[in-house]
C-alpha positions in Angstrom: -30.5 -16.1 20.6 -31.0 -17.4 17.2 -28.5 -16.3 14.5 -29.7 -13.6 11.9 -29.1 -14.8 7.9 -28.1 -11.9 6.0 -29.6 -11.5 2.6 -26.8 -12.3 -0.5 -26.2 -9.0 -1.6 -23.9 -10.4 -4.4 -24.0 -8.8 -7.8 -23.3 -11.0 -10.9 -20.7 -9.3 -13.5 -22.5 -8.6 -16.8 -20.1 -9.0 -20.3 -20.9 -5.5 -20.6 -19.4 -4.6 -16.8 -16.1 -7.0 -17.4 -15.8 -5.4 -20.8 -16.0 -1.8 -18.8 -13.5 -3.2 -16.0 -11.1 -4.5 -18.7 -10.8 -0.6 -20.0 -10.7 1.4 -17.2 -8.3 -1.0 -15.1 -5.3 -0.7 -16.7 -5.1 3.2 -16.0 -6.9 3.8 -13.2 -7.0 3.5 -9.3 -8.5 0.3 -8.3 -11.3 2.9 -6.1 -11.8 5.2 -8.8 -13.0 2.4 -11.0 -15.0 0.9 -7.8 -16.8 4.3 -7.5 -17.2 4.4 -11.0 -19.0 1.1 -11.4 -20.8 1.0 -8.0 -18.7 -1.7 -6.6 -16.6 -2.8 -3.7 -13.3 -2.7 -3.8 -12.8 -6.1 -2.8 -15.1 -7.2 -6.2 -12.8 -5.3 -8.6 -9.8 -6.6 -7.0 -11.1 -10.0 -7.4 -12.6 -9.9 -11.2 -9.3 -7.6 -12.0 -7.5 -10.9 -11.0 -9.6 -13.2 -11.9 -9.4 -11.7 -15.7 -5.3 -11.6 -15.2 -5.9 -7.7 -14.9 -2.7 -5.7 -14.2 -1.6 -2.2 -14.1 0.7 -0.4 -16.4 4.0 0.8 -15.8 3.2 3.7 -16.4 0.3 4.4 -13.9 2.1 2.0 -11.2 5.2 4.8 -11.1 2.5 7.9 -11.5 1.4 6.6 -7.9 4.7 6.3 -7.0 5.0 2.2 -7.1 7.1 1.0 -9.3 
């Protein structure tokens, strides 16, 4: 049975999206700003990191992690 290629669903990041990303961030949950900007997880995890994206204090002990 030959193998199926699935179609690149990959989405570039526009300035105006890693502009976007860089405000919401800081403050929110990482799924909140997923849903927000019709992304996966995983790719706001990775361009958060990629940027050097962290959390703030203050919203890491609001969830109860720092």
């Amino acid at each position: 049975m030959a193998k199926r290629k699935r179609k690149s669903t990959k989405r570039r990041w526009s300035s105006e999206e890693t502009a976007r990303l860089r405000k919401l961030f800081r403050n929110m949950r990482t799924v909140d700003v997923a849903e927000k900007m019709r992304r996966t997880v995983s790719s706001v995890q990775r361009k958060a990191f990629l940027l050097g994206l962290r959390k703030t204090k203050k919203h890491l002990k609001s969830i109860g992690r720092a």
